[in-house]
Gaussian input, Z-matrix of N, CA and C with variables (Angstrom, degrees):
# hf/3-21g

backbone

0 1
 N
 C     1     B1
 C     2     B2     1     A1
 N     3     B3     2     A2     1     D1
 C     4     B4     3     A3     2     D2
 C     5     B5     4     A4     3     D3
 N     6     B6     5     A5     4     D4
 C     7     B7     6     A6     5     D5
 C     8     B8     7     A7     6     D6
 N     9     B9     8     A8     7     D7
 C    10    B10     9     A9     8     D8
 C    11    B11    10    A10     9     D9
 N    12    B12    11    A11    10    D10
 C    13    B13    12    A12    11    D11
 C    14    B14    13    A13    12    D12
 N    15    B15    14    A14    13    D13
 C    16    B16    15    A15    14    D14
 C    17    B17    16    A16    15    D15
 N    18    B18    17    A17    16    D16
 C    19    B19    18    A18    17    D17
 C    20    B20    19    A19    18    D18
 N    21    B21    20    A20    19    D19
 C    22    B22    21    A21    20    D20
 C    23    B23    22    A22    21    D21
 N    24    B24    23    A23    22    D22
 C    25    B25    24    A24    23    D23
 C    26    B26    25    A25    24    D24
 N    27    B27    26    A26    25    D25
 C    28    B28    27    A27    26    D26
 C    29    B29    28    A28    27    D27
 N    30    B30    29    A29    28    D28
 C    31    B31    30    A30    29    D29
 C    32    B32    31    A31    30    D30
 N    33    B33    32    A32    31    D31
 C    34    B34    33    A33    32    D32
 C    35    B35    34    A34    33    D33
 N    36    B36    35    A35    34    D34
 C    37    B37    36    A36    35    D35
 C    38    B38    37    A37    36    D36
 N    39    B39    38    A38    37    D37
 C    40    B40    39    A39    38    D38
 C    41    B41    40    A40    39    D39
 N    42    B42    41    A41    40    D40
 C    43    B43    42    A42    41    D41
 C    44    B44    43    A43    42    D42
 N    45    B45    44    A44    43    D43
 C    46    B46    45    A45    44    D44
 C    47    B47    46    A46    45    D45
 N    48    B48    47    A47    46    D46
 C    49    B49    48    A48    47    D47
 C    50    B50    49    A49    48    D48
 N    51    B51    50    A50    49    D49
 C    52    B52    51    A51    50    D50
 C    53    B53    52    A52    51    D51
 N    54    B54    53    A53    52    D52
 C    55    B55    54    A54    53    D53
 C    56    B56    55    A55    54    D54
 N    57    B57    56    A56    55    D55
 C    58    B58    57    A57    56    D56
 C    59    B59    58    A58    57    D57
 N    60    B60    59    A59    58    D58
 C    61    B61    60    A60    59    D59
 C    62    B62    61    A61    60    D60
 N    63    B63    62    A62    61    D61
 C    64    B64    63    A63    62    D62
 C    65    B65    64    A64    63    D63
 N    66    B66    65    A65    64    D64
 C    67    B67    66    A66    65    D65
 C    68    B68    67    A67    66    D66
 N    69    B69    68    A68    67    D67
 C    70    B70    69    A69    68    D68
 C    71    B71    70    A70    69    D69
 N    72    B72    71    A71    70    D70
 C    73    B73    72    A72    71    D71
 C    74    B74    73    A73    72    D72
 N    75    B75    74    A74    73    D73
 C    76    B76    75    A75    74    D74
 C    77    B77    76    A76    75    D75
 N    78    B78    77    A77    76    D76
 C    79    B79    78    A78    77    D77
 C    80    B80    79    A79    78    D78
 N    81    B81    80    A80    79    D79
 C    82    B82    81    A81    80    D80
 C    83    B83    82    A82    81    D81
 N    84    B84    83    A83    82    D82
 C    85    B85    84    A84    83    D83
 C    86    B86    85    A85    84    D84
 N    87    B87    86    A86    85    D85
 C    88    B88    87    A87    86    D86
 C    89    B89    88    A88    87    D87
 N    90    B90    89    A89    88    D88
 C    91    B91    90    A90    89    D89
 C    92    B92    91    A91    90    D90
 N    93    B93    92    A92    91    D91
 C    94    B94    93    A93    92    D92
 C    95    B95    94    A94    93    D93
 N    96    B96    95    A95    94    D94
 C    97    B97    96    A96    95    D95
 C    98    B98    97    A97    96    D96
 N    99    B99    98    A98    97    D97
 C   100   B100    99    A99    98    D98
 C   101   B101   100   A100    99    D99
 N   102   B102   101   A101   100   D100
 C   103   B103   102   A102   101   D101
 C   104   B104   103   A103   102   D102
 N   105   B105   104   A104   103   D103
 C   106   B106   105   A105   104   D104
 C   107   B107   106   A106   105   D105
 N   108   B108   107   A107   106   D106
 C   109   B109   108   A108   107   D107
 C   110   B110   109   A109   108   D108
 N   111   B111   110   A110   109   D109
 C   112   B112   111   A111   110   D110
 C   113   B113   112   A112   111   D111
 N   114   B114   113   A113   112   D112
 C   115   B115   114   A114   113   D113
 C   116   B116   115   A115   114   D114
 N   117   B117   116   A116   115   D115
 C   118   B118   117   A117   116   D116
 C   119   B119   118   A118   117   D117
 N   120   B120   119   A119   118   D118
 C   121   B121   120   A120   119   D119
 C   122   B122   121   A121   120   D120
 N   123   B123   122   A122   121   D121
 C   124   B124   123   A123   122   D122
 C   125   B125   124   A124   123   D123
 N   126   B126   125   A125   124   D124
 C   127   B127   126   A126   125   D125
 C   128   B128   127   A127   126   D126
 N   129   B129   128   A128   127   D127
 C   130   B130   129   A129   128   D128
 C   131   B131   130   A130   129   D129
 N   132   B132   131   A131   130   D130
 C   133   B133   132   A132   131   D131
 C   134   B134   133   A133   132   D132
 N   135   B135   134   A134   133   D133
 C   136   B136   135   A135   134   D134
 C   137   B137   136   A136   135   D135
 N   138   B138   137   A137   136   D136
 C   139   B139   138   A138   137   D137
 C   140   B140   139   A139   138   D138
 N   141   B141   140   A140   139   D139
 C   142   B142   141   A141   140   D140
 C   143   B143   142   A142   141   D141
 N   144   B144   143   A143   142   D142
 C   145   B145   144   A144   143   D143
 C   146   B146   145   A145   144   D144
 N   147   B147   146   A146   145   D145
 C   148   B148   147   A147   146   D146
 C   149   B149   148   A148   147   D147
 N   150   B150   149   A149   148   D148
 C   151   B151   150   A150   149   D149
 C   152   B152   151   A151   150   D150
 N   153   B153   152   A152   151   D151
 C   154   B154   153   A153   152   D152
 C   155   B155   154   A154   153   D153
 N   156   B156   155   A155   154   D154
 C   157   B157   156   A156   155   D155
 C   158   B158   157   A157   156   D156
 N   159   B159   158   A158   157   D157
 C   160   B160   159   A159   158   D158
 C   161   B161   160   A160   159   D159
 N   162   B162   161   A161   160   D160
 C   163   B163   162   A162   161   D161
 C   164   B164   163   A163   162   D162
 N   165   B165   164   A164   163   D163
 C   166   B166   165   A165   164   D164
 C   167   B167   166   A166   165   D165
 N   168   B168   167   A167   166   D166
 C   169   B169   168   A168   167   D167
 C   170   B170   169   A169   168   D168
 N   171   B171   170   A170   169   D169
 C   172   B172   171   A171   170   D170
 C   173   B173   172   A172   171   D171
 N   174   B174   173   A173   172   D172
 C   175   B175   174   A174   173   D173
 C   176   B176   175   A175   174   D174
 N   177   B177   176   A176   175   D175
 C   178   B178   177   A177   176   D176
 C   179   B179   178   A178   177   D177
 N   180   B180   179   A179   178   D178
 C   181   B181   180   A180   179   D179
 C   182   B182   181   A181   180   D180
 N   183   B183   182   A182   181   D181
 C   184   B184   183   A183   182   D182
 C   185   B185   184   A184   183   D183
 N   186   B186   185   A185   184   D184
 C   187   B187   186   A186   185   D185
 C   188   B188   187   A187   186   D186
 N   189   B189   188   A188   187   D187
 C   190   B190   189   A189   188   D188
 C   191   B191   190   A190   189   D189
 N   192   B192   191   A191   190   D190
 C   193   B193   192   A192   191   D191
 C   194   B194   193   A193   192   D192
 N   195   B195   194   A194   193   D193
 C   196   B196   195   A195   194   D194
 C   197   B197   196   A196   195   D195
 N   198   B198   197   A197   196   D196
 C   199   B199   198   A198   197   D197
 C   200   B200   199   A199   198   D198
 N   201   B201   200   A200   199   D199
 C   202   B202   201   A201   200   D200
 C   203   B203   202   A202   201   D201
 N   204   B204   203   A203   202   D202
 C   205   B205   204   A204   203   D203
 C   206   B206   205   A205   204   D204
 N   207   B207   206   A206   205   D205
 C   208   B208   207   A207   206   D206
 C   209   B209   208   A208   207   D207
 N   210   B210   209   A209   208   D208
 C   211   B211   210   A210   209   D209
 C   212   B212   211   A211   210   D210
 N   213   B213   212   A212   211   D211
 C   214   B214   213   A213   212   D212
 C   215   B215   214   A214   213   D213
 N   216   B216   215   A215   214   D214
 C   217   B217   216   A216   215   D215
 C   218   B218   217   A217   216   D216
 N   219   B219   218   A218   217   D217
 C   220   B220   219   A219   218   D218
 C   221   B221   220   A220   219   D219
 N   222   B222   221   A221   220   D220
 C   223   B223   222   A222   221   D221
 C   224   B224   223   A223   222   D222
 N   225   B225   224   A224   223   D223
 C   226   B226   225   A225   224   D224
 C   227   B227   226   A226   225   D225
 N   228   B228   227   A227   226   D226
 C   229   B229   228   A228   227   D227
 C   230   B230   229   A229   228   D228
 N   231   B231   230   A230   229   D229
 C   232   B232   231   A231   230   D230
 C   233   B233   232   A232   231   D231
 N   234   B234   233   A233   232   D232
 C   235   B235   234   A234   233   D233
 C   236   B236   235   A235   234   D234

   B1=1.4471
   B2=1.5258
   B3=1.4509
   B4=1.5644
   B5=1.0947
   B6=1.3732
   B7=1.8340
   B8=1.5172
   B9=1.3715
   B10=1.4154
   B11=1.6130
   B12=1.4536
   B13=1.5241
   B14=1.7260
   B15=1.9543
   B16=1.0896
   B17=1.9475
   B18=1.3454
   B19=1.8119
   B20=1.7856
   B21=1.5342
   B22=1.2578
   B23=1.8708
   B24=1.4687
   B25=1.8505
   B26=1.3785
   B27=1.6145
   B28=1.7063
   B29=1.1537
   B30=1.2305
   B31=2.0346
   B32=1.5886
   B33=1.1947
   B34=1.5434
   B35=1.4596
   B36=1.4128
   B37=1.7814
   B38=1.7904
   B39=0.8537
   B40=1.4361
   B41=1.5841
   B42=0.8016
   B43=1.4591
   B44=1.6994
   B45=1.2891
   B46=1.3127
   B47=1.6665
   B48=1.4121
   B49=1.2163
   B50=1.8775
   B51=1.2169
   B52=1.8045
   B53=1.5952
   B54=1.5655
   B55=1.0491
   B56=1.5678
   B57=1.2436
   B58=1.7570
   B59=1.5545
   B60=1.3810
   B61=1.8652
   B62=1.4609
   B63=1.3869
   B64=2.1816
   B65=1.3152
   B66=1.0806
   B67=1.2681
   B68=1.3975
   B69=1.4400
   B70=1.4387
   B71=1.3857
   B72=1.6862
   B73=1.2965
   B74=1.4324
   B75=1.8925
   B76=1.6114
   B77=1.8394
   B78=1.2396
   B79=1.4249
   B80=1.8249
   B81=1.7577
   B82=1.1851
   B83=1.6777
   B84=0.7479
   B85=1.9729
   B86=1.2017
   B87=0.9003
   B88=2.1493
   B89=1.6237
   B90=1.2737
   B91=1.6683
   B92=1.4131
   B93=1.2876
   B94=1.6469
   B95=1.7625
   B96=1.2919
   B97=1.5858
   B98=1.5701
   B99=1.1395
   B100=1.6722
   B101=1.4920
   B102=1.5185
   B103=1.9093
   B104=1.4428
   B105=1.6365
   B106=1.0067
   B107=1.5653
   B108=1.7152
   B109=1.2556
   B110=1.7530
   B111=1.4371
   B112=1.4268
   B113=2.0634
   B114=1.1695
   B115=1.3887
   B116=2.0825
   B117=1.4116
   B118=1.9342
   B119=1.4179
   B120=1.2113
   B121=1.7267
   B122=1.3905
   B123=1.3806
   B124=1.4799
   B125=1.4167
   B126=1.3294
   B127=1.5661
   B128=1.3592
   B129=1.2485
   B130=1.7511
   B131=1.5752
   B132=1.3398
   B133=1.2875
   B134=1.5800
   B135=1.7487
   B136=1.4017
   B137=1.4729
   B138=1.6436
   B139=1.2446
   B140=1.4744
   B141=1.2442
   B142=1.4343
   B143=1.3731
   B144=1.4311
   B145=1.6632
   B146=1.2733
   B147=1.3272
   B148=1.7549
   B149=1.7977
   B150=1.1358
   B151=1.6007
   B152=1.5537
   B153=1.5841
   B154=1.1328
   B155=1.6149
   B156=1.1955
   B157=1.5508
   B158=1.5809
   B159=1.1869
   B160=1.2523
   B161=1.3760
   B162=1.4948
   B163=1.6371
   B164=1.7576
   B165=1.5943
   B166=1.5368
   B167=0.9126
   B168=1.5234
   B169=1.0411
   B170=1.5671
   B171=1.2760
   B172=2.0786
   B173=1.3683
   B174=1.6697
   B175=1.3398
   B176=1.8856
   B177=1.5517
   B178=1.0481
   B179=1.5493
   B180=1.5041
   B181=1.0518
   B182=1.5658
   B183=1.6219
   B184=1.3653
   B185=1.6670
   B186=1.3452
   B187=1.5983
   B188=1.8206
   B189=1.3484
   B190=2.0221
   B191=1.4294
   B192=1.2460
   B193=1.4557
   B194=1.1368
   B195=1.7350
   B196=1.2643
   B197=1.7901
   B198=0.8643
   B199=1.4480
   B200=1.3023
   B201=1.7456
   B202=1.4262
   B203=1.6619
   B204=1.2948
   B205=1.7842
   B206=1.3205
   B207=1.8074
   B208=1.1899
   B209=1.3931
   B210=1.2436
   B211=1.6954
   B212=1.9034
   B213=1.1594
   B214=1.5267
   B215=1.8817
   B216=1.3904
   B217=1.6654
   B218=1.5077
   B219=1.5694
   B220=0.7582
   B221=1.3606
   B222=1.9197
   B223=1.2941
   B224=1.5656
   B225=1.4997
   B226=1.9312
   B227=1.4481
   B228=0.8701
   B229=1.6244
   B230=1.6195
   B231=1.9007
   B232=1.0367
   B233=1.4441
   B234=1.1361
   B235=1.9747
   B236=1.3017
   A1=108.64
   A2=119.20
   A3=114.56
   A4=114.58
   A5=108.85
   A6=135.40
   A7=101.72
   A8=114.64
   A9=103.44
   A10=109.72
   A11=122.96
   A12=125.45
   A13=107.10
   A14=106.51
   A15=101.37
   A16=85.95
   A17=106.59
   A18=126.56
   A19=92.13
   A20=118.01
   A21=106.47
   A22=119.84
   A23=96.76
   A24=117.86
   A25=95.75
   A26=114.95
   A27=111.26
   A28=125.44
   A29=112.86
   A30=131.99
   A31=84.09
   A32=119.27
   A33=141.88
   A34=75.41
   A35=106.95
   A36=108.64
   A37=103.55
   A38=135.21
   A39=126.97
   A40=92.89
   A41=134.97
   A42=133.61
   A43=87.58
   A44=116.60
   A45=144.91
   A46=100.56
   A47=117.90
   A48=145.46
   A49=109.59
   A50=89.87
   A51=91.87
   A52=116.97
   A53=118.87
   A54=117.83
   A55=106.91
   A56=123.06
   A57=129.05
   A58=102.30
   A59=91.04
   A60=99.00
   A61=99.18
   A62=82.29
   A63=90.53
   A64=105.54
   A65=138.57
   A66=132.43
   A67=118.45
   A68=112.87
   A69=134.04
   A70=103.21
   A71=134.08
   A72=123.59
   A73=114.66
   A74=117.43
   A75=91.00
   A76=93.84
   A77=110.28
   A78=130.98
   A79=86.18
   A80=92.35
   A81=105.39
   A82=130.05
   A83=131.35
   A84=156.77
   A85=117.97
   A86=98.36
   A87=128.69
   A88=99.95
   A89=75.19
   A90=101.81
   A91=115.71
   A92=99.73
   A93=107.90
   A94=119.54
   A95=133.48
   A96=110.50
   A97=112.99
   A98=92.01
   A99=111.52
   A100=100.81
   A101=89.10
   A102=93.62
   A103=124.36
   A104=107.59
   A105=119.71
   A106=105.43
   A107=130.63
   A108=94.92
   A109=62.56
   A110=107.99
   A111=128.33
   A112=139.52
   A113=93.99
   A114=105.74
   A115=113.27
   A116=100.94
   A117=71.99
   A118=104.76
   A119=98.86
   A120=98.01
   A121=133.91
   A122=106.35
   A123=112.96
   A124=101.11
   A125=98.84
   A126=105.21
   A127=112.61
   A128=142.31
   A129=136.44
   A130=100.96
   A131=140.43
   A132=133.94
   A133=109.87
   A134=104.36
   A135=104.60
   A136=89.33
   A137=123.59
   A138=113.27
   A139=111.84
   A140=143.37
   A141=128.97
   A142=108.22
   A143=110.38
   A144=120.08
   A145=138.23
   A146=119.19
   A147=136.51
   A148=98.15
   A149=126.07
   A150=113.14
   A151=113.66
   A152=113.85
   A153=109.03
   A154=113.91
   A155=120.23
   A156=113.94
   A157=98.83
   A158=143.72
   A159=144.87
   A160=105.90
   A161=132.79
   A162=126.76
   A163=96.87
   A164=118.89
   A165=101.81
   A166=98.01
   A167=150.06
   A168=134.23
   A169=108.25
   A170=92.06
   A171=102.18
   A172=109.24
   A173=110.26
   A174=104.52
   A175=120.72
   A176=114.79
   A177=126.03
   A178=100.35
   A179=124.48
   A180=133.01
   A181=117.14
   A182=109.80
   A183=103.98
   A184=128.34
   A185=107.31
   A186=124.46
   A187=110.01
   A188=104.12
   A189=91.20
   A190=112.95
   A191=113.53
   A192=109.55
   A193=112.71
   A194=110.59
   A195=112.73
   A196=99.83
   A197=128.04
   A198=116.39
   A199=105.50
   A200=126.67
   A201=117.49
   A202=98.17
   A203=118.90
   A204=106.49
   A205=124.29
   A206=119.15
   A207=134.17
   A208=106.96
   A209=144.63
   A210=149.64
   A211=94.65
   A212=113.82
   A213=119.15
   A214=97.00
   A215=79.89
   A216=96.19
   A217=116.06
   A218=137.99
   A219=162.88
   A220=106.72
   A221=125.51
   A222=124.23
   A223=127.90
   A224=109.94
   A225=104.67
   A226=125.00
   A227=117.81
   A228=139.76
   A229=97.09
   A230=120.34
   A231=94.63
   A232=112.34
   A233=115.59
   A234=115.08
   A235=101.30
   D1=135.03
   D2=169.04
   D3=-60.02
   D4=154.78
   D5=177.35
   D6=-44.30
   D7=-64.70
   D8=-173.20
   D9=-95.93
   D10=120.12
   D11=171.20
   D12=-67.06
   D13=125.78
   D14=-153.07
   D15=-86.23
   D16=169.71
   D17=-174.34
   D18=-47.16
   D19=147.75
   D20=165.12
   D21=-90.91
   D22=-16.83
   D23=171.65
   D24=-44.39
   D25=-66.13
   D26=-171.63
   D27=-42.34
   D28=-36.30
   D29=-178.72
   D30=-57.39
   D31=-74.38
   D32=-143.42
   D33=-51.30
   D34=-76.45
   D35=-155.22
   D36=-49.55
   D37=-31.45
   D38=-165.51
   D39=-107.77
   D40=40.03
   D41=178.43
   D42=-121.64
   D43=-44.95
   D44=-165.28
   D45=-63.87
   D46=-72.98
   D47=156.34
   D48=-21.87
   D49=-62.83
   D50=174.39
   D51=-67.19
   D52=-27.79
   D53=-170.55
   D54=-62.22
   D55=-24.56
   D56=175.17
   D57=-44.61
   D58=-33.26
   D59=-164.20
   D60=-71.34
   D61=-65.45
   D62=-165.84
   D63=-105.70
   D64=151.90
   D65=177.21
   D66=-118.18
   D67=6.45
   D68=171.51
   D69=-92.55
   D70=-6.70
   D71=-176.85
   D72=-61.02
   D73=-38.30
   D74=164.70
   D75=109.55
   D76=173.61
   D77=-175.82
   D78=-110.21
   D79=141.61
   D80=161.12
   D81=-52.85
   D82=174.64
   D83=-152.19
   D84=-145.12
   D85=-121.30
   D86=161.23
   D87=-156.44
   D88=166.94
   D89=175.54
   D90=-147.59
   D91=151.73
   D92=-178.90
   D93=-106.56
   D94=128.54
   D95=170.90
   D96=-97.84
   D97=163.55
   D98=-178.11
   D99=-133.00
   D100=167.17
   D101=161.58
   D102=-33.38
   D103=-58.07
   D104=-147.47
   D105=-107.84
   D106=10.38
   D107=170.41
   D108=165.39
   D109=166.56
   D110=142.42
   D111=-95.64
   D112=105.29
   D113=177.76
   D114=-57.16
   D115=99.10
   D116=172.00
   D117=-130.40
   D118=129.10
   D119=169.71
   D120=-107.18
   D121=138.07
   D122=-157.82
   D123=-94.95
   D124=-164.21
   D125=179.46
   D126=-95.60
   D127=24.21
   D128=122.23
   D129=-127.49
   D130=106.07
   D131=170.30
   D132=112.76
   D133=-174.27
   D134=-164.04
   D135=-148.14
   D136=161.23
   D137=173.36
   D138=-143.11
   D139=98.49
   D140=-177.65
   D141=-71.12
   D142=110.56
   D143=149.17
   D144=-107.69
   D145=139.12
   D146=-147.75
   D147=-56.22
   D148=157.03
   D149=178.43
   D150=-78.30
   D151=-25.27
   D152=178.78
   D153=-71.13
   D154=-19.83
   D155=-172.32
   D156=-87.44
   D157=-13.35
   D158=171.32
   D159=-89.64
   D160=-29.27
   D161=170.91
   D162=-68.35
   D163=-34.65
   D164=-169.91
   D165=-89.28
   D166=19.98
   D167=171.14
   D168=-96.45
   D169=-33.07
   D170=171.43
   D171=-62.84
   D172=-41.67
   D173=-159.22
   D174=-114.08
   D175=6.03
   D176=-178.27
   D177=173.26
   D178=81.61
   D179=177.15
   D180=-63.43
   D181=-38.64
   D182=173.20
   D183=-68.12
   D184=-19.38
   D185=163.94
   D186=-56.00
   D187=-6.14
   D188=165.41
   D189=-107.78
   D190=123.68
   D191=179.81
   D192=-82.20
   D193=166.00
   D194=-165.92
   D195=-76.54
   D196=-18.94
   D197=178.03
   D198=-60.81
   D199=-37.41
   D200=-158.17
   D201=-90.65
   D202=-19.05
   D203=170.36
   D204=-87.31
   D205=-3.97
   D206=147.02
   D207=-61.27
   D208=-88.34
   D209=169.54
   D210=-15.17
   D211=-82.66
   D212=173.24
   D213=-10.28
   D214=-93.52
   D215=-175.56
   D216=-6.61
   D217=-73.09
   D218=-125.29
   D219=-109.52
   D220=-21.55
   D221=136.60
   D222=-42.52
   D223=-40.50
   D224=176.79
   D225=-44.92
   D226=140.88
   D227=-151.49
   D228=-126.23
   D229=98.99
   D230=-175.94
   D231=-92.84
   D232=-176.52
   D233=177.45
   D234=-108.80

């Protein structure tokens, strides 16, 4: 797990953000981080997102374009 545990609000808010995309993404869960990305699963499905797009979501939400939370989107995995 990284040094700093990133906010769990940010997940929420960009979970939120993606839902424009998919509308099967679902209510948040938990999530776990790794090296390589954050796993969070909602309440139908799961979505791995990169750590940097969850730090810009903490730290400059308007810095994600809508193309990259469309791409996002389209990673969810429903159950």
């Amino acid at each position: 797990m990284p040094k700093s545990p990133l906010p769990t609000y940010a997940i929420v808010e960009l979970l939120i953000r993606l839902s424009q995309y998919n509308h099967l993404i679902g209510n948040y869960k938990n999530h776990s981080v790794f090296d390589t990305g954050v796993v969070v699963k909602t309440s139908s499905g799961s979505v791995k997102l990169p750590l940097g797009i969850v730090q810009r979501q903490f730290e400059n939400p308007g810095s994600i374009s809508d193309s990259e939370l469309a791409t996002l989107a389209l990673l969810f995995k429903h159950t």
